[in-house]
Structures are given as structure tokens and as C-alpha cells.
C-alpha positions in Angstrom: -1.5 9.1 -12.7 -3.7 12.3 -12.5 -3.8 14.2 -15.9 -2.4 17.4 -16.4 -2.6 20.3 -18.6 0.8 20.9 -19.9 3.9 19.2 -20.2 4.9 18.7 -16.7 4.3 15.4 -14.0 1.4 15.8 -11.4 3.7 15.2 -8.7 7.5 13.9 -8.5 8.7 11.9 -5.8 12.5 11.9 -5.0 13.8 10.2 -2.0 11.2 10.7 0.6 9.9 13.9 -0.3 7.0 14.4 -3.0 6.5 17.7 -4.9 2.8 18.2 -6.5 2.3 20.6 -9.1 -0.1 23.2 -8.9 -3.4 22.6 -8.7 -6.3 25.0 -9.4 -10.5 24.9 -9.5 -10.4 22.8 -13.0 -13.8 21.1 -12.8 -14.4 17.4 -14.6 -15.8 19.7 -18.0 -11.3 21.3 -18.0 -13.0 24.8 -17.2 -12.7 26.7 -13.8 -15.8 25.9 -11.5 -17.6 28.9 -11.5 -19.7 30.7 -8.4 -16.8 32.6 -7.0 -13.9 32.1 -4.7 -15.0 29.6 -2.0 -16.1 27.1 -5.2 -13.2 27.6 -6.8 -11.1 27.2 -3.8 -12.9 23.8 -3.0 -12.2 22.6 -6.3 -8.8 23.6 -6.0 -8.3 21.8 -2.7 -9.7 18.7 -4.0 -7.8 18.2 -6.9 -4.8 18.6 -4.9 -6.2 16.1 -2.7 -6.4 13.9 -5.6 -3.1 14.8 -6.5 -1.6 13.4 -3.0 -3.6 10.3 -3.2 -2.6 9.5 -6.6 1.3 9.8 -5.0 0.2 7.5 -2.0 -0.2 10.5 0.5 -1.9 12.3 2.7 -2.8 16.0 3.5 -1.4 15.0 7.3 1.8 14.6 5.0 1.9 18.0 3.7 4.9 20.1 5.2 4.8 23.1 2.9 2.2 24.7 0.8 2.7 27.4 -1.6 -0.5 29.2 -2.1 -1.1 31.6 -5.6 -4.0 34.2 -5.4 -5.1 37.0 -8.2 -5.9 38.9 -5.8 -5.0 39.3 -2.0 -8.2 40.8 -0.5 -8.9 36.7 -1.1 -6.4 35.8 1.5 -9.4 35.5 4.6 -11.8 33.8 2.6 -8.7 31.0 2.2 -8.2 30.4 5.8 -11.3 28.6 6.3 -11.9 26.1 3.8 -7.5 26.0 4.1 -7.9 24.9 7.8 -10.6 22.5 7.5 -8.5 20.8 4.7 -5.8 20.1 6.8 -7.4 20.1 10.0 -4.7 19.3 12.9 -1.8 19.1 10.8 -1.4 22.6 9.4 1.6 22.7 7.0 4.2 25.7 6.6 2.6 28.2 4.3 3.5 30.9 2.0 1.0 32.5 -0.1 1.7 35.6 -2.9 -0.4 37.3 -5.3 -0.1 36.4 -8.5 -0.8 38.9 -11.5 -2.3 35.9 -13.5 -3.2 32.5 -12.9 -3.9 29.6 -15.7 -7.4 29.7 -17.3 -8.4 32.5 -15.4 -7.6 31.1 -12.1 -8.1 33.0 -8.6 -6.5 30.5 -6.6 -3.4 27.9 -7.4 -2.0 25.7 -4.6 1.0 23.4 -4.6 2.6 20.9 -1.8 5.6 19.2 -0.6 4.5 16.2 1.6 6.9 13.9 3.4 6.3 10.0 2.7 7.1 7.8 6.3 9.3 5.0 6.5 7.2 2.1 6.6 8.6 -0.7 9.3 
């Protein structure tokens, strides 16, 4: 199971429905990845694509996302790098600001994904 830092679960699964944590631009070295937003964003995004893989799903599984941003005047540089993440299968979205984020953070994303019955 993907590590944390805290006490809380990467992701729960109950029922059918799976419930990641939030995941921000934590690089391999436990700091945020540094060169700005997009980086961080793209660090953020794969973590929480490690995140779903480590619950046996995909982003096409992702029904709801709740984003987290320091700062609002981030929320078009998101869209991008957001949409090419989940392509074709954009989920429901929320994002707010956030007065402050762990370790700094500029960005913070959780999920809800759906698992499908297998036949």
C-alpha cells in the first residue's frame, strides 16, 4: 500500500466505491517538487495516480474530485494538465481555495472512483 504522511489510509474502499486521500506534489526525496505550479501539479496528479493503481483502479474510474489550491488565480493553469489526466472521462469536480496546504503545498487533490462488477 502507498505510504502516507500521517495517520490516515491512502485510500479506503467500502462497497464499491473507493475514497483516496489527498495527494499533493510530494516528490521521492518527501519535499514538494519545486519549479512552480505546473510541476507541482504533475507530481500531484501522479501520486494520485499511484494512489488509484495501488486500489486496483483507474482515472476512467474517478467520479468526483475535490481539488485544494493556495491560491485561486491557479485555477486555469489546472485545467490543462487536469484534462489531459483524465482525458475522455472527466469526473465531477469541485475545487476551493485553501488558506494552507501540507508542506507548503499549492495544490492537493482527492478522488472517489467507482470499482465495476466484474462478470
Amino acid at each position: 500500500m502507498a505510504k502516507t504522511v500521517g495517520p490516515f489510509s491512502p485510500w479506503r474502499r467500502i462497497g464499491q466505491t473507493i475514497a483516496t486521500s489527498g495527494q499533493i506534489g510530494l516528490g521521492d526525496d518527501g519535499k514538494v517538487v519545486e519549479g512552480g505550479f505546473r510541476p507541482e501539479l504533475e507530481q500531484t496528479l501522479r501520486n494520485l495516480s499511484n494512489v488509484l493503481a495501488d486500489a486496483g483502479v483507474t482515472r476512467e474510474q474517478v467520479i468526483k474530485v475535490n481539488v485544494y489550491l493556495a491560491d485561486l488565480a491557479d485555477w486555469s493553469a489546472l485545467n490543462g494538465p487536469y484534462a489531459e489526466f483524465f482525458g475522455s472521462s472527466l469526473p465531477a469536480r469541485t475545487a476551493f481555495a485553501a488558506s494552507a496546504l501540507p508542506f507548503g503545498a499549492r495544490v492537493e487533490i482527492e478522488a472517489w472512483a467507482v470499482v465495476e462488477e466484474t462478470r
